[in-house]
LUMVO-566243 format. One record per residue (C-alpha): residue number from 1; residue in three letters; x, y, z. Coordinates in nm, 4 decimals. Example, Ala and Ser with C-alpha at 12.3 -4.5 7.8 and 13.67 -1.06 7.14 Angstrom:
! LUMVO-566243
[1 Ala [1.2300 -0.4500 0.7800]]
[2 Ser [1.3670 -0.1060 0.7140]]
This chain:
! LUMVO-566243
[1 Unk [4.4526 16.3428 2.2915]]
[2 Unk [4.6866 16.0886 2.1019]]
[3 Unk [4.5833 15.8220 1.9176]]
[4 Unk [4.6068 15.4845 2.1328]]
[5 Unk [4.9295 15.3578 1.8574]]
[6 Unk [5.0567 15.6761 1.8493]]
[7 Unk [5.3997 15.5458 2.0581]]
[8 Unk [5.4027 15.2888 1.8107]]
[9 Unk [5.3779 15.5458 1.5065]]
[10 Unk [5.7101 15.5417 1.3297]]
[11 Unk [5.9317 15.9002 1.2810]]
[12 Unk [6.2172 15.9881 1.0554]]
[13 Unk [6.4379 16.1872 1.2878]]
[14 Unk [6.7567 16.3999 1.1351]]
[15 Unk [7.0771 16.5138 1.2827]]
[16 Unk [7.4136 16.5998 1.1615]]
[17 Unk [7.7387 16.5356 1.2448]]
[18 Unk [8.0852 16.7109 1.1913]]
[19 Unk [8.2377 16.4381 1.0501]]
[20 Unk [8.2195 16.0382 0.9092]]
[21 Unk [8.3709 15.8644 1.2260]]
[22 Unk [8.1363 16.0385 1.4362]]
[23 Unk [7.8347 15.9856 1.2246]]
[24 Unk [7.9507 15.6462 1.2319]]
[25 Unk [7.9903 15.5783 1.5690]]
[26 Unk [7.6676 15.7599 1.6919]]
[27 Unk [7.4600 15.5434 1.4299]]
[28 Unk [7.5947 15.2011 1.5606]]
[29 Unk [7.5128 15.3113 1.9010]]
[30 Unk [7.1857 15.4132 1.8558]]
[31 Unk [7.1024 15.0678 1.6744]]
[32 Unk [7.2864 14.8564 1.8782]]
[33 Unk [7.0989 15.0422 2.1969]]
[34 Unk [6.7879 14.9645 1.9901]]
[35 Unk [6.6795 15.3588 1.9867]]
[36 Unk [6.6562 15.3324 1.5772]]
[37 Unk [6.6364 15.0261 1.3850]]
[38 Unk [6.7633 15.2094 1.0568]]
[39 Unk [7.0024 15.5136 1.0323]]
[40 Unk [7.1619 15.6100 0.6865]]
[41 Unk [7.4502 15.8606 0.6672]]
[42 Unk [7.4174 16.1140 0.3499]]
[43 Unk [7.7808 16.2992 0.3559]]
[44 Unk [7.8477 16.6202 0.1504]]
[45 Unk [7.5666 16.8184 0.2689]]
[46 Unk [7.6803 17.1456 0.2820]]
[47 Unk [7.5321 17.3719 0.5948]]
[48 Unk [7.5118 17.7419 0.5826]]
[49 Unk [7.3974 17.8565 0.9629]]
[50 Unk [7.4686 18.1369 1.1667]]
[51 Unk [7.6786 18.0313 1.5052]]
[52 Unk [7.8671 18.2467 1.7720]]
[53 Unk [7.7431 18.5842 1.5946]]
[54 Unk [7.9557 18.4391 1.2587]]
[55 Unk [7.7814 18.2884 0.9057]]
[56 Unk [7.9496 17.9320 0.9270]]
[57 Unk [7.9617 17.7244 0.6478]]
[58 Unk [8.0508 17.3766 0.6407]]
[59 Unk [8.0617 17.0157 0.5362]]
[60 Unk [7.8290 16.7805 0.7547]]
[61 Unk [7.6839 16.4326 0.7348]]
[62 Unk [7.3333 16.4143 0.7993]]
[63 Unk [7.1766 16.1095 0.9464]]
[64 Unk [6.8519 15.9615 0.8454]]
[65 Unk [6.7427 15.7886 1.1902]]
[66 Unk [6.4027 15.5463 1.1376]]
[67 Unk [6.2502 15.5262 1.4759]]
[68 Unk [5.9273 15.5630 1.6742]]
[69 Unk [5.7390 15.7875 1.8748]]
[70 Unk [5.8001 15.6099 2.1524]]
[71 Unk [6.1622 15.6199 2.1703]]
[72 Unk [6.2280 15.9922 2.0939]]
[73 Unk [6.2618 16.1295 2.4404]]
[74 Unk [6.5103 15.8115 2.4794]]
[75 Unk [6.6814 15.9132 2.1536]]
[76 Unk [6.7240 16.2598 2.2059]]
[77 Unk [6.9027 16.2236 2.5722]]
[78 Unk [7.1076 15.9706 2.4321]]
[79 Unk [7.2093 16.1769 2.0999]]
[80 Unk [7.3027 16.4792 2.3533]]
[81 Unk [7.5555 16.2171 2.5487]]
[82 Unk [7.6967 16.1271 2.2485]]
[83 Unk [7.7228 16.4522 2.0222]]
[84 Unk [8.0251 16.6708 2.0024]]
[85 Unk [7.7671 16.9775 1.9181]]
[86 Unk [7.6805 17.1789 2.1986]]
[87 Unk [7.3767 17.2079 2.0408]]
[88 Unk [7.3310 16.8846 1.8381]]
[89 Unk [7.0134 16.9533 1.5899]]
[90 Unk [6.7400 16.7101 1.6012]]
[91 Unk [6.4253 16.7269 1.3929]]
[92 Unk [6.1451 16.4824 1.3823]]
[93 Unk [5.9253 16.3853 1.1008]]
[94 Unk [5.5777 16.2061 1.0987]]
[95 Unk [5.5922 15.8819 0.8606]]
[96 Unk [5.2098 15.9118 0.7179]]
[97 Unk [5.2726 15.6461 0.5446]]
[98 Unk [5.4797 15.3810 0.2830]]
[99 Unk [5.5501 15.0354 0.2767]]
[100 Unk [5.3953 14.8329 0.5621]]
[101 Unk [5.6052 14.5588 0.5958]]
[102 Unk [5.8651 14.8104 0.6460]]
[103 Unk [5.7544 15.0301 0.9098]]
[104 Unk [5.6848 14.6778 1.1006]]
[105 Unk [6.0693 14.6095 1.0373]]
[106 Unk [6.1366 14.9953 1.1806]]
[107 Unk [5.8657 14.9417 1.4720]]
[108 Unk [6.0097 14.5652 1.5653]]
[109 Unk [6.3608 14.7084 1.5571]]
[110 Unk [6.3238 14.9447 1.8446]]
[111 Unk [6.0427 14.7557 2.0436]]
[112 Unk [6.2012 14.7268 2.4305]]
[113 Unk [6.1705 14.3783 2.4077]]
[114 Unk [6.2280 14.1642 2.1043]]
[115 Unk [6.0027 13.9203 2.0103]]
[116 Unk [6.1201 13.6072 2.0014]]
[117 Unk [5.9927 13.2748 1.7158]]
């Protein structure tokens, strides 16, 4: 059974991307359609991965997406629309912890409905 905040429980979700427009333009969208609040994009990493029976290696960015529990199943269908990969990767990460006022930022970020003062 799930902890009653577990939707509410923010996740560090990674993904790559072939190339800095398309990073680019999948992070906007996924803040802008409130599905992570946060998403860095680390370029240079260097991915060694087997692929169509062939050792590929190549030059990716990698996104850092800050998100919660909630909105991975809405995340991951939207990452698949907007990914060139036929197999985009997606891994999520438990946040156990850090700075509170920050995962409140994360957690306010990609609540449904924003709270207005």
């Amino acid at each position: 059974m799930q902890h009653p905040d577990f939707a509410r429980e923010v996740v560090i979700a990674l993904s790559t991307c072939p190339d800095d427009p398309t990073a680019r333009s999948i992070a906007a969208a996924l803040v802008q359609e409130r599905l992570a609040t946060c998403v860095n994009r680390v370029p240079g990493v260097a991915s060694t991965y087997f692929w169509d029976g062939r050792l590929q290696d190549e030059s990716e960015i990698l996104l850092i997406i800050k998100t919660s529990a909630a909105r991975v199943a809405d995340l991951q269908r939207r990452l698949k629309e907007l990914h060139p990969y036929e197999l985009p990767e997606l891994i999520v990460l438990p946040v156990i912890g850090g700075n509170e006022g920050y995962l409140q930022w994360v957690r306010e970020g990609v609540e449904k409905e924003r709270h207005t003062e």
